[in-house]
Backbone and ligand atoms as CSV (ligand in chain L), in Angstrom:
chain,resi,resn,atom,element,x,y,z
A,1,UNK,N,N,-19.809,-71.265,-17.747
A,1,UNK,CA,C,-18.555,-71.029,-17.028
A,1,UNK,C,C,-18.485,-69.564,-16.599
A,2,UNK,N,N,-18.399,-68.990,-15.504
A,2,UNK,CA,C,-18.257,-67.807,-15.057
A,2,UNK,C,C,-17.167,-67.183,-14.688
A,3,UNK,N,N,-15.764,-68.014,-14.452
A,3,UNK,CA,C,-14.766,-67.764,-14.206
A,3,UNK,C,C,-14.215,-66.766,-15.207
A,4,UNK,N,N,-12.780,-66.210,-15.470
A,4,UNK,CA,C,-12.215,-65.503,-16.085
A,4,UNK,C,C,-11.208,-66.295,-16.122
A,5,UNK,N,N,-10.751,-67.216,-17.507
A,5,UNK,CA,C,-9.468,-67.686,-17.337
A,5,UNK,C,C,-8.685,-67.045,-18.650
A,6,UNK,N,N,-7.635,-66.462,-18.113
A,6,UNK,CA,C,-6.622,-65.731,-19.065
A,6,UNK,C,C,-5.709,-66.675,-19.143
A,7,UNK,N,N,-5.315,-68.017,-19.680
A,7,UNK,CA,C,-4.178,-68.500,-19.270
A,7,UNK,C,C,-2.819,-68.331,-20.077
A,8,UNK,N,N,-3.180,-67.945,-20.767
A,8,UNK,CA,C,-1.834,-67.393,-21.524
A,8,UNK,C,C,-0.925,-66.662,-20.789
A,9,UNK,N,N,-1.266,-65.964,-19.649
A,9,UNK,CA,C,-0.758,-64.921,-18.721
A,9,UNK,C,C,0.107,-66.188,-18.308
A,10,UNK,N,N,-0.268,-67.456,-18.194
A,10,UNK,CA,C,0.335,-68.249,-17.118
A,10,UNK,C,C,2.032,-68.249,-17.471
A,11,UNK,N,N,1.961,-67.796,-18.819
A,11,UNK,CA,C,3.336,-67.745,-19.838
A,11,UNK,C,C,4.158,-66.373,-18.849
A,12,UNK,N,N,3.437,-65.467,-19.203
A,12,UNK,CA,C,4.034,-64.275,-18.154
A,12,UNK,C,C,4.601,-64.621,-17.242
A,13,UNK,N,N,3.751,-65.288,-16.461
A,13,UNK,CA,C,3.854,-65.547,-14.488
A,13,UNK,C,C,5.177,-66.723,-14.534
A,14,UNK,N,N,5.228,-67.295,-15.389
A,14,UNK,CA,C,5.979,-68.440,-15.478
A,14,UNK,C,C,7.174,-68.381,-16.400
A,15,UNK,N,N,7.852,-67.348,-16.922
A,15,UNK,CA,C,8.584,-67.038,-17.663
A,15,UNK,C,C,9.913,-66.100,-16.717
A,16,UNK,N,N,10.657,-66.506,-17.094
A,16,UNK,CA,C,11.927,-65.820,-16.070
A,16,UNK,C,C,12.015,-64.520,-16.813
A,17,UNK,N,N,11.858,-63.565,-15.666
A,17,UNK,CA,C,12.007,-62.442,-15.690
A,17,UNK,C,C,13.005,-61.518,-16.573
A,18,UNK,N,N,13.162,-60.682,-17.793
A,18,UNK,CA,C,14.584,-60.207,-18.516
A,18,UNK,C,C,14.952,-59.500,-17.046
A,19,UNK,N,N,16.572,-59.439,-17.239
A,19,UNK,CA,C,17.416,-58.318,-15.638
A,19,UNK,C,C,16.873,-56.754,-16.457
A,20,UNK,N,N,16.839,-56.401,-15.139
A,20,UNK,CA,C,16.730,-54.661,-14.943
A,20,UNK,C,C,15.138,-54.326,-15.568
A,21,UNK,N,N,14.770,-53.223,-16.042
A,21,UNK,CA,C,13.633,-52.605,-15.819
A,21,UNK,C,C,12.878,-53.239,-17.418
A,22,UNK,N,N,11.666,-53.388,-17.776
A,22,UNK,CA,C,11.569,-53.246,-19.568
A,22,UNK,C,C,11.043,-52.230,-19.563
A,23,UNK,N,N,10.079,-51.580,-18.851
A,23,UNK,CA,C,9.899,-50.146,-19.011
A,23,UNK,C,C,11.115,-49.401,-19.139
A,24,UNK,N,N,11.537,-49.261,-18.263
A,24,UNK,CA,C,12.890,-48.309,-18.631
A,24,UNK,C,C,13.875,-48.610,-19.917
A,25,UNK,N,N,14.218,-50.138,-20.022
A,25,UNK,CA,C,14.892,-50.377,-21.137
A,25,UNK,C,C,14.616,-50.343,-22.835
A,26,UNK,N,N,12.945,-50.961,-22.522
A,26,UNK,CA,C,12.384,-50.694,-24.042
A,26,UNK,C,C,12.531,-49.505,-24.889
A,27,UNK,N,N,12.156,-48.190,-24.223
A,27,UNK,CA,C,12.310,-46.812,-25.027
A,27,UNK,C,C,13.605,-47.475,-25.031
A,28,UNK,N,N,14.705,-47.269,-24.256
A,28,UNK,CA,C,16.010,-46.576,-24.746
A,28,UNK,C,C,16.592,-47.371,-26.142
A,29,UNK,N,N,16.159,-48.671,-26.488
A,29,UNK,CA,C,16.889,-49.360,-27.277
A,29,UNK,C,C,16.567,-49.007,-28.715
A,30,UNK,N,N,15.569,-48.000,-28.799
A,30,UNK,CA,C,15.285,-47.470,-30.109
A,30,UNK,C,C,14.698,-48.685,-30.834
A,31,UNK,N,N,13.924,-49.566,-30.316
A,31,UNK,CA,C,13.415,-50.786,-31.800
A,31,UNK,C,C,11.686,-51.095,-31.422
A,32,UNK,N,N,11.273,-49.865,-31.653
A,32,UNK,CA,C,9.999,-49.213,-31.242
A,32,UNK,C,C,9.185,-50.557,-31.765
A,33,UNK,N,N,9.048,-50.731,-33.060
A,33,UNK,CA,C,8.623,-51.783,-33.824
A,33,UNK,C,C,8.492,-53.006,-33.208
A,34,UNK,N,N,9.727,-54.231,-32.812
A,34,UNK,CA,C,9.967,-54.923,-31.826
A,34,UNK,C,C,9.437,-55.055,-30.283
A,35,UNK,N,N,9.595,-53.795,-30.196
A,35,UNK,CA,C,9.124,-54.098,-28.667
A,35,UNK,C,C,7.593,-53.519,-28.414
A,36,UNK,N,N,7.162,-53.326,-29.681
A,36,UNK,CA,C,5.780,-53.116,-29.491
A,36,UNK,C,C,5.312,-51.289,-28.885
A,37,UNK,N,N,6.407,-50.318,-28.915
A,37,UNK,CA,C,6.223,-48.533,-28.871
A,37,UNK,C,C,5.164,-48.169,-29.934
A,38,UNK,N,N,4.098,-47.975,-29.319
A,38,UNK,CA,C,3.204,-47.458,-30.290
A,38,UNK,C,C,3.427,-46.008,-30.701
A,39,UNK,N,N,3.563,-45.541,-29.612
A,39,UNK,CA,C,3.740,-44.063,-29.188
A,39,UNK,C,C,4.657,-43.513,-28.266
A,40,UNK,N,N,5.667,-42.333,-28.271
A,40,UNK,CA,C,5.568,-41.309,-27.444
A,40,UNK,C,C,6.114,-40.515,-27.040
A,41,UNK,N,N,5.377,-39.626,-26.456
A,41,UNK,CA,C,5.166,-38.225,-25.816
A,41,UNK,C,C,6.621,-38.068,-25.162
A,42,UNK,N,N,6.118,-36.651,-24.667
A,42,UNK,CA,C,7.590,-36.561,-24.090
A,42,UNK,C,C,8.042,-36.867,-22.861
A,43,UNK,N,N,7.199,-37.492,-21.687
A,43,UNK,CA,C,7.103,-38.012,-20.290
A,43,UNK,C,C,6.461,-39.142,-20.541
A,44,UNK,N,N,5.882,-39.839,-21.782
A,44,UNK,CA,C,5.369,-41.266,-21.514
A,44,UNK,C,C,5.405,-41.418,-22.723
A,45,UNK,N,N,5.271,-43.024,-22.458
A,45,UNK,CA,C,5.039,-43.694,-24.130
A,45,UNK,C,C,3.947,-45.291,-23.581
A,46,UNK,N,N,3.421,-45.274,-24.963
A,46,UNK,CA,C,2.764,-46.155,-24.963
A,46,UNK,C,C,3.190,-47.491,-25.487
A,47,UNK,N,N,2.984,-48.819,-25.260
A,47,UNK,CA,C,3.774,-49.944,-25.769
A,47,UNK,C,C,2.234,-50.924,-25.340
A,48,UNK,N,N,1.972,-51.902,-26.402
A,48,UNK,CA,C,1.437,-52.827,-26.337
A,48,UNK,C,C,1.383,-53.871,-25.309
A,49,UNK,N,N,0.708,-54.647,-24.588
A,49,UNK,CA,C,0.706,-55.997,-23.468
A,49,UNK,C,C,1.224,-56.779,-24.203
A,50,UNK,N,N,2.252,-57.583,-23.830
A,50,UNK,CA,C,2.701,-58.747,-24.507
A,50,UNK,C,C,1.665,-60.192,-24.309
A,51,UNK,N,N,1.166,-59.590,-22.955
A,51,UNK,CA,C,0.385,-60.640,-22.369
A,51,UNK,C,C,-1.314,-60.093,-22.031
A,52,UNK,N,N,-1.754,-59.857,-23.201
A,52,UNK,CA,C,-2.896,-59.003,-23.177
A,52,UNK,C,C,-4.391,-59.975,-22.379
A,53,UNK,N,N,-4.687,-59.318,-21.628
A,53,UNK,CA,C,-6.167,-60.077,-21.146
A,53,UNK,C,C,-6.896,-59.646,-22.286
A,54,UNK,N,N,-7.010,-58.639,-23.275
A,54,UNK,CA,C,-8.257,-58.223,-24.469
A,54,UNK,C,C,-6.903,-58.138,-25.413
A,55,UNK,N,N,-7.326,-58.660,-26.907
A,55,UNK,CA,C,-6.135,-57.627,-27.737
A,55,UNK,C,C,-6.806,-55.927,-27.618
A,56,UNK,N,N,-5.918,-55.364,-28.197
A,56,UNK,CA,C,-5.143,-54.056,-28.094
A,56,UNK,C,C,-5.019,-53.406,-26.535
A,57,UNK,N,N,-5.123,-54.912,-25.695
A,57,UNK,CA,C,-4.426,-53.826,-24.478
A,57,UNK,C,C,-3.271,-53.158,-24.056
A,58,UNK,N,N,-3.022,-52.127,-23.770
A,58,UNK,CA,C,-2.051,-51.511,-24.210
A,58,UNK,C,C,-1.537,-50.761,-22.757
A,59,UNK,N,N,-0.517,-50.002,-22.873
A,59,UNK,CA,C,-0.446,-49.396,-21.435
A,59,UNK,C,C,0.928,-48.180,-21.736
A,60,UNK,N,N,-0.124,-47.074,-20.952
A,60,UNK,CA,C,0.850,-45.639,-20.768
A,60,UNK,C,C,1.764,-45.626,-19.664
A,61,UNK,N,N,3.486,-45.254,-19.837
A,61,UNK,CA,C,4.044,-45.928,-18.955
A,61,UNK,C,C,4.953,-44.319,-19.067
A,62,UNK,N,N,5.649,-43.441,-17.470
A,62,UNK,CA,C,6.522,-42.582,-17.615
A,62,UNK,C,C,7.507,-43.580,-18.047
A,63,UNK,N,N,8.528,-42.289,-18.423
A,63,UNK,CA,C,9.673,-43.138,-18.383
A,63,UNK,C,C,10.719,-42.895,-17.162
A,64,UNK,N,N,10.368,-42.206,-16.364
A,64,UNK,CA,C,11.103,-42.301,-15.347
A,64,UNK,C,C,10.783,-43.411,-14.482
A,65,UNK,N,N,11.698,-44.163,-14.165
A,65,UNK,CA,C,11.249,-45.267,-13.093
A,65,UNK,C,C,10.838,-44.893,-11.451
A,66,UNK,N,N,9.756,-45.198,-11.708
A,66,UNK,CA,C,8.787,-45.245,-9.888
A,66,UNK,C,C,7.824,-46.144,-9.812
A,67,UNK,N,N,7.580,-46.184,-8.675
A,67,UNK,CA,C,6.032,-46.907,-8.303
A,67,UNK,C,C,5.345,-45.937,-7.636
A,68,UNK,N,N,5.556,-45.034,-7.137
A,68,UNK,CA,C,4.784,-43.833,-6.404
A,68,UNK,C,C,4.238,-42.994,-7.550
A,69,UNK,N,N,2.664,-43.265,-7.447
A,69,UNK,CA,C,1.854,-42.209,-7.923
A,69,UNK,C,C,2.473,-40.624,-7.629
A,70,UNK,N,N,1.772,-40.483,-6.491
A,70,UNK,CA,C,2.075,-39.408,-6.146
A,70,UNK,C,C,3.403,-38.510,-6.402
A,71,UNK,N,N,4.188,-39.141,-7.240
A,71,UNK,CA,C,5.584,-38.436,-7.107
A,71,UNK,C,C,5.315,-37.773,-8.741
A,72,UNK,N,N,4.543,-38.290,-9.580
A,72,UNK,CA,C,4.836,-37.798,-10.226
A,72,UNK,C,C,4.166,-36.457,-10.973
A,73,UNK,N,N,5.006,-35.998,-11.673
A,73,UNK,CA,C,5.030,-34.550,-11.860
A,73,UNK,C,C,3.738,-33.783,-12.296
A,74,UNK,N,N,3.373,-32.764,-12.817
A,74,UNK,CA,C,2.549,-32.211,-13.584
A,74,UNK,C,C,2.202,-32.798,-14.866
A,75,UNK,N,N,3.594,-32.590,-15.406
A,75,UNK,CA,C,3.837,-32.707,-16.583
A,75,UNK,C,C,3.946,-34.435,-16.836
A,76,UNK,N,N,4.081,-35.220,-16.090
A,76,UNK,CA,C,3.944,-36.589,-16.175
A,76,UNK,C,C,2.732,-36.864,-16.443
A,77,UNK,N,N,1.660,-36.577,-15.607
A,77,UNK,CA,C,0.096,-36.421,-15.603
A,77,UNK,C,C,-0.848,-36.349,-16.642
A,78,UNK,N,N,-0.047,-34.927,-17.242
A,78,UNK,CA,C,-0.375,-34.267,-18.673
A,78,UNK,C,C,-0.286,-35.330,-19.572
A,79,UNK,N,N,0.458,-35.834,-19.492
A,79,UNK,CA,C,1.287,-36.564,-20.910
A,79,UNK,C,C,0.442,-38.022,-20.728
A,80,UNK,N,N,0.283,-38.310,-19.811
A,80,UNK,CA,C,-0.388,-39.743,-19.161
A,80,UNK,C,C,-1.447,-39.679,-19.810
A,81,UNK,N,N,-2.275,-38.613,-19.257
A,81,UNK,CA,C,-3.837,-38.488,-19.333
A,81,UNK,C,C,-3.813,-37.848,-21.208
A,82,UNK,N,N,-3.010,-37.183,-21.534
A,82,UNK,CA,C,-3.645,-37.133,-22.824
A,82,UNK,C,C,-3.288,-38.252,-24.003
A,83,UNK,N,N,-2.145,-39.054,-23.744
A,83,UNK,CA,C,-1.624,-40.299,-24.700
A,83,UNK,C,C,-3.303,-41.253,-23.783
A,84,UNK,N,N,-3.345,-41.283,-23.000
A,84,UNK,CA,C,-4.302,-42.141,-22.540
A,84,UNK,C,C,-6.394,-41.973,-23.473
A,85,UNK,N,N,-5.927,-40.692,-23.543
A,85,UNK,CA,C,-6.876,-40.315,-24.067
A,85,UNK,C,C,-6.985,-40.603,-25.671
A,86,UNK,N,N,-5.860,-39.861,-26.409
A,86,UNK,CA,C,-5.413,-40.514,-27.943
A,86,UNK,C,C,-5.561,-42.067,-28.074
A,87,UNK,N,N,-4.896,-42.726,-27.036
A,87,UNK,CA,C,-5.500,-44.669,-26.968
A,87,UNK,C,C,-6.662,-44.971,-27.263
A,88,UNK,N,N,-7.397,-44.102,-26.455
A,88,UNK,CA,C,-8.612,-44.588,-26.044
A,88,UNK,C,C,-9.739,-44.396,-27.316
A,89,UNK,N,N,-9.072,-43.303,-28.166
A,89,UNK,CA,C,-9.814,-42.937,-29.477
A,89,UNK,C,C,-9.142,-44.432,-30.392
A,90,UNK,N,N,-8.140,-43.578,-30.615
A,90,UNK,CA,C,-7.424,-45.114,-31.717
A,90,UNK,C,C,-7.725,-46.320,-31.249
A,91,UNK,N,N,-8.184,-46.893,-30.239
A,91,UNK,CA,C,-8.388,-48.390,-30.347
A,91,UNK,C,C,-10.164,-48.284,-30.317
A,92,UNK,N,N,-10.688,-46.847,-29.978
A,92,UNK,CA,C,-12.378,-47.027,-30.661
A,92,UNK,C,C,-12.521,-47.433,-32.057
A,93,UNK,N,N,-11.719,-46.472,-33.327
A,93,UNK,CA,C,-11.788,-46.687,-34.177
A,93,UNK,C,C,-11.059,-47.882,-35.087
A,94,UNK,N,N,-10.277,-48.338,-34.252
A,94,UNK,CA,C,-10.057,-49.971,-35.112
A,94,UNK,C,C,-10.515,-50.814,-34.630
A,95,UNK,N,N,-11.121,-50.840,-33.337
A,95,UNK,CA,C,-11.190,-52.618,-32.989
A,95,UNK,C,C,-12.659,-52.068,-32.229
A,96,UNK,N,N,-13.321,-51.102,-32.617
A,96,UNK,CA,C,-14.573,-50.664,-32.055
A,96,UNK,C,C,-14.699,-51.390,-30.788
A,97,UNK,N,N,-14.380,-51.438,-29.689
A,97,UNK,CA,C,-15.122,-52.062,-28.685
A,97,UNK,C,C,-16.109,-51.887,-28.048
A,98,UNK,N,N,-16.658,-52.139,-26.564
A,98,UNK,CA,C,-18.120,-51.862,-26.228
A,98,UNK,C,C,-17.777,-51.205,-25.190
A,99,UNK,N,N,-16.178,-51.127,-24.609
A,99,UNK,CA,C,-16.279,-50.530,-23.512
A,99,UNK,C,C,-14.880,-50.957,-22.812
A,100,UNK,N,N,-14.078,-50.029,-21.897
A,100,UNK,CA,C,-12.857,-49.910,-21.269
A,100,UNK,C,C,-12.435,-50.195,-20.010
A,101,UNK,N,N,-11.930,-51.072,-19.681
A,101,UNK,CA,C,-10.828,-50.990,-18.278
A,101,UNK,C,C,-9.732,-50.066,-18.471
A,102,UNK,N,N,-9.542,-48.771,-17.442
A,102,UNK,CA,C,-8.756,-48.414,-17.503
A,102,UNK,C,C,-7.920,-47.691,-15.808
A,103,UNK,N,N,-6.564,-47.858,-15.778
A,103,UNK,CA,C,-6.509,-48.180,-14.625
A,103,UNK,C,C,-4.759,-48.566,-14.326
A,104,UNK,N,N,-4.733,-48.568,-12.703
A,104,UNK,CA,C,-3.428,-48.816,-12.533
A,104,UNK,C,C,-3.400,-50.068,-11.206
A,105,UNK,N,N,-2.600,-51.007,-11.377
A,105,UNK,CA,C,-2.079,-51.906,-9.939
A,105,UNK,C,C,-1.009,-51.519,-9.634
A,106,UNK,N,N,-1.632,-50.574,-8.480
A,106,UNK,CA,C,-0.014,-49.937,-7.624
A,106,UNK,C,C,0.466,-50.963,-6.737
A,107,UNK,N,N,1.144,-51.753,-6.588
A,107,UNK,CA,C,2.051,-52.407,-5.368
A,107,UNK,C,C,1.284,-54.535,-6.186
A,108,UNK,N,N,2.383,-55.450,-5.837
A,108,UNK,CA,C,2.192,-56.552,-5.990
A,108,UNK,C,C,0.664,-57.331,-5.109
A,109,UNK,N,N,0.367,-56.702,-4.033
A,109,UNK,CA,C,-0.855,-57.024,-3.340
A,109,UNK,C,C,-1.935,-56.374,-4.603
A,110,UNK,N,N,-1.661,-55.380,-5.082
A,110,UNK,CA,C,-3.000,-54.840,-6.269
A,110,UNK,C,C,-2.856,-55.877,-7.597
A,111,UNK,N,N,-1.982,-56.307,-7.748
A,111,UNK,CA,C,-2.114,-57.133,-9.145
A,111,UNK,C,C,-0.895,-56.976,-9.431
A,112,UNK,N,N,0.325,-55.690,-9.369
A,112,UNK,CA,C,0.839,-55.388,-10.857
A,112,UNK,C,C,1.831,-56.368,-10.811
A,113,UNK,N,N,2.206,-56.875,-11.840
A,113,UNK,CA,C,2.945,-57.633,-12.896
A,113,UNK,C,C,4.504,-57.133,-12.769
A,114,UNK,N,N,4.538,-55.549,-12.628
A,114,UNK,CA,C,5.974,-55.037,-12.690
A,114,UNK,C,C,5.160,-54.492,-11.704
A,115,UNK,N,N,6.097,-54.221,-10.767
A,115,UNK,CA,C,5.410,-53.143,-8.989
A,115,UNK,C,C,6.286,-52.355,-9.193
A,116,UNK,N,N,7.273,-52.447,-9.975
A,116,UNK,CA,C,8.575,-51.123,-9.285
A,116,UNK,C,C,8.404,-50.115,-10.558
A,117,UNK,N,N,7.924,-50.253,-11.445
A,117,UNK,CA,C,7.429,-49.097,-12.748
A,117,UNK,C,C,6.239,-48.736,-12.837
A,118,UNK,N,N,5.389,-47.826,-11.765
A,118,UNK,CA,C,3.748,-47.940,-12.477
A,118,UNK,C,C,3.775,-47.703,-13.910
A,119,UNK,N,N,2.138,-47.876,-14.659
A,119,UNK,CA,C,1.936,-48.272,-15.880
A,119,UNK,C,C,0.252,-48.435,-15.717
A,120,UNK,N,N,-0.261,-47.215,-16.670
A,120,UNK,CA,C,-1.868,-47.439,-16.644
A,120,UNK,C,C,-2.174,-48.315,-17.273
A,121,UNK,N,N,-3.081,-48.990,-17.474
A,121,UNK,CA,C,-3.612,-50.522,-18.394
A,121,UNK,C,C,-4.783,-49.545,-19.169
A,122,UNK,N,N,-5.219,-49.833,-20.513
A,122,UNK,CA,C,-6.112,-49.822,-21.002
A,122,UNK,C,C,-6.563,-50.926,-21.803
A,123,UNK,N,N,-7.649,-51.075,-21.315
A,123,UNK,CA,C,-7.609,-52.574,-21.957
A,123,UNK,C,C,-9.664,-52.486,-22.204
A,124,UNK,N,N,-9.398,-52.914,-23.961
A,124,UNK,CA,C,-10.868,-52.872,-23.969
A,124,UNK,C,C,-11.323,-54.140,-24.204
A,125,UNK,N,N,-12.767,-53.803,-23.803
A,125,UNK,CA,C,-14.006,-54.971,-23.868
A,125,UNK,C,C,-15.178,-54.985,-24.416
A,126,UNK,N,N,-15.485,-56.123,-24.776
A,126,UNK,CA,C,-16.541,-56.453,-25.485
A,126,UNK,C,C,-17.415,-56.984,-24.481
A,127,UNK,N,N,-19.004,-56.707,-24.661
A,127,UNK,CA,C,-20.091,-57.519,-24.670
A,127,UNK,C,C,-19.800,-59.225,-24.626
A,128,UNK,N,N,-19.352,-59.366,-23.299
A,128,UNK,CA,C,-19.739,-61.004,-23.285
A,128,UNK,C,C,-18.317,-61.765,-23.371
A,129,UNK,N,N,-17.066,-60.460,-23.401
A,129,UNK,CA,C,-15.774,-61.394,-23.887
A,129,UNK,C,C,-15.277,-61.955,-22.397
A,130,UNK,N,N,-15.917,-61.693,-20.926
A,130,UNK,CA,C,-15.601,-62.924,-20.089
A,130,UNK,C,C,-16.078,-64.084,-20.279
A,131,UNK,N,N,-17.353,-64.231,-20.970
A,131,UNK,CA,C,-18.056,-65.922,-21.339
A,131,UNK,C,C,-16.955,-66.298,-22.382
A,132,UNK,N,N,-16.502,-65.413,-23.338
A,132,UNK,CA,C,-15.834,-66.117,-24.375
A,132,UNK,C,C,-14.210,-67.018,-24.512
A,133,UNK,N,N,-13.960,-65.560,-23.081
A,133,UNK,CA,C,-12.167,-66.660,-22.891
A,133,UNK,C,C,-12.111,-67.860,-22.314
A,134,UNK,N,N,-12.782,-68.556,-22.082
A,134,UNK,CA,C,-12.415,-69.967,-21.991
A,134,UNK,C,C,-12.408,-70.896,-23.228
A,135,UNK,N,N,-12.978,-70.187,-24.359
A,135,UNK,CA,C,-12.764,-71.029,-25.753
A,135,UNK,C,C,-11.385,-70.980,-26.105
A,136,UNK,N,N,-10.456,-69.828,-25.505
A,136,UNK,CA,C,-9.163,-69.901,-26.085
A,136,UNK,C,C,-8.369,-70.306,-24.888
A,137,UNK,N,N,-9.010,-71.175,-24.161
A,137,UNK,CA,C,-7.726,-71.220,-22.868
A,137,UNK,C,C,-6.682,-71.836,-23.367
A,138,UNK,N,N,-6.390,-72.728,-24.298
A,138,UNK,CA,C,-5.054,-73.047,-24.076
A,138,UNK,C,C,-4.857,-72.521,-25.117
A,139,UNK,N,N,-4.855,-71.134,-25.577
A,139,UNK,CA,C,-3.855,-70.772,-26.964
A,139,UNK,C,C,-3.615,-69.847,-26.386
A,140,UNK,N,N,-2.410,-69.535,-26.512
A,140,UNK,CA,C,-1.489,-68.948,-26.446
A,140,UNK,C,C,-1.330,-67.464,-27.159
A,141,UNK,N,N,-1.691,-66.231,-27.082
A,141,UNK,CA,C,-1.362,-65.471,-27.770
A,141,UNK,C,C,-0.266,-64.678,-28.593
A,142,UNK,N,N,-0.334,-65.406,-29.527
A,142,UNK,CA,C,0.795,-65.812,-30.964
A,142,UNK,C,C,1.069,-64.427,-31.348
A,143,UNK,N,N,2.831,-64.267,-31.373
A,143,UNK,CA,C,3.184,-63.274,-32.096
A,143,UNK,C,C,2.986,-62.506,-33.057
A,144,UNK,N,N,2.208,-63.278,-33.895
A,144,UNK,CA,C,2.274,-62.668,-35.305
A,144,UNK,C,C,0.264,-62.070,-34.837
A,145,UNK,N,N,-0.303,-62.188,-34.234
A,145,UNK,CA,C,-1.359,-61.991,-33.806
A,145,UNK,C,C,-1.028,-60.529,-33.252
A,146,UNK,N,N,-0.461,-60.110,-32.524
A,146,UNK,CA,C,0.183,-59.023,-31.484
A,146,UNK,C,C,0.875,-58.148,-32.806
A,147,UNK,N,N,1.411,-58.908,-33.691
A,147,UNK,CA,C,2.261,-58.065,-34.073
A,147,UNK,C,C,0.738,-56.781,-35.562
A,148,UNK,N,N,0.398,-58.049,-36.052
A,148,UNK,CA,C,-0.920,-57.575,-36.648
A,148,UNK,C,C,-1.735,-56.125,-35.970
A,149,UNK,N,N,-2.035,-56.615,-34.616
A,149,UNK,CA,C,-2.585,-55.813,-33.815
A,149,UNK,C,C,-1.931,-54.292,-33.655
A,150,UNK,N,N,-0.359,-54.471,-33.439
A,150,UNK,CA,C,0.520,-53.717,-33.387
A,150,UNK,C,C,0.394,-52.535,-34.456
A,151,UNK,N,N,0.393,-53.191,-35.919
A,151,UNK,CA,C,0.545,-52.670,-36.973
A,151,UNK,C,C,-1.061,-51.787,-37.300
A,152,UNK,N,N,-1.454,-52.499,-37.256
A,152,UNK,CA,C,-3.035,-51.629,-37.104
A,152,UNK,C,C,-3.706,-50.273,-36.175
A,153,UNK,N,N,-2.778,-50.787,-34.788
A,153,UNK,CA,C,-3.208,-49.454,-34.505
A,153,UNK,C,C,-2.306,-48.635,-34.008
A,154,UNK,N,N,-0.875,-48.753,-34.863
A,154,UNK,CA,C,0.317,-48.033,-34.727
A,154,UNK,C,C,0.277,-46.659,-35.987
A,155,UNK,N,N,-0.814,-47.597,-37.029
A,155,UNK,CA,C,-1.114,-47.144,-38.649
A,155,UNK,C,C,-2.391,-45.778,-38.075
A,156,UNK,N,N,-3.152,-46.533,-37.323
A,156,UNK,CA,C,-4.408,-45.306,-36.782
A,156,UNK,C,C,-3.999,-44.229,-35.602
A,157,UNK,N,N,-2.486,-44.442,-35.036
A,157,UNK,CA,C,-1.962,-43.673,-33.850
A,157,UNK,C,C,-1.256,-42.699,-35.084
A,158,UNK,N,N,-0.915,-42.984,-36.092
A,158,UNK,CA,C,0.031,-41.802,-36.658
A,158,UNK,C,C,-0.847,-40.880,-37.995
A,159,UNK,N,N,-2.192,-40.959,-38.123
A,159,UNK,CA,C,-2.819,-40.364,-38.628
A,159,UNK,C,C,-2.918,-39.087,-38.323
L,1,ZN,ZN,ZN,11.751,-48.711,-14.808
């Protein structure tokens, strides 16, 4: 099979939307734990995929709401690129992978999921894990799976 089937996403795509932003809303509600805040900085934070194509994909998000790259600041950049960088260590050392997608879908024609908040994806990979997702197509990626994940490398982000 050569395809890539993520279908759990189909839950995403097919799930009515919460009103107003979750980027914007998640920080403010303070329940870091819950909504999956791994981290953050003082222009971004990091929060787990609910709907992960790899586990620990994860994603650095400002908190100011935009979709324009370009608008944002210096100091947005800074904070992006070095929480992006801290990710990229902490999910080497727990879930060792073989190797990284990392990256942004600016506008609904590129992919993104939310178009009106950019949000970098990091999302790692293994050796061979497109042959392997079709063994899990119809499961569903289970809360308590995410939340595990959560806890593990929320435990290696605060070292
Ligand atoms: Zn927003």
């Amino acid at each position: 099979m050569s395809h890539i089937f993520a279908t759990w996403r189909m839950d995403y795509i097919n799930i009515e939307k919460p009103a107003g932003c979750i980027f914007c809303n998640f920080p403010k509600e303070n329940k870091d734990d819950e909504r999956y805040i791994l981290a953050r900085g003082d222009e971004c934070f990091v929060i787990l995929n609910l709907y992960p194509y790899n586990p620990g994909h994860m994603m650095v998000v400002p908190y100011r709401h935009t979709n324009i790259y370009e608008s944002l600041s210096g100091a947005e950049i800074s904070d992006m690129t070095r929480l992006t960088s801290r990710a990229l260590s902490v999910i080497k050392r727990v879930m060792s992978p073989d190797g990284f997608n990392v990256g942004m879908n600016l506008g609904k024609a590129a992919g993104a999921g939310i178009d009106e908040h950019l949000h970098q994806h990091i999302v790692p990979r293994w050796v061979g894990d497109c042959n392997f997702m079709p063994v899990f197509s119809d499961t569903r990626v289970v809360p308590e799976a995410l939340s595990a994940t959560y806890k593990k490398l929320k435990g290696e982000w605060n070292i």
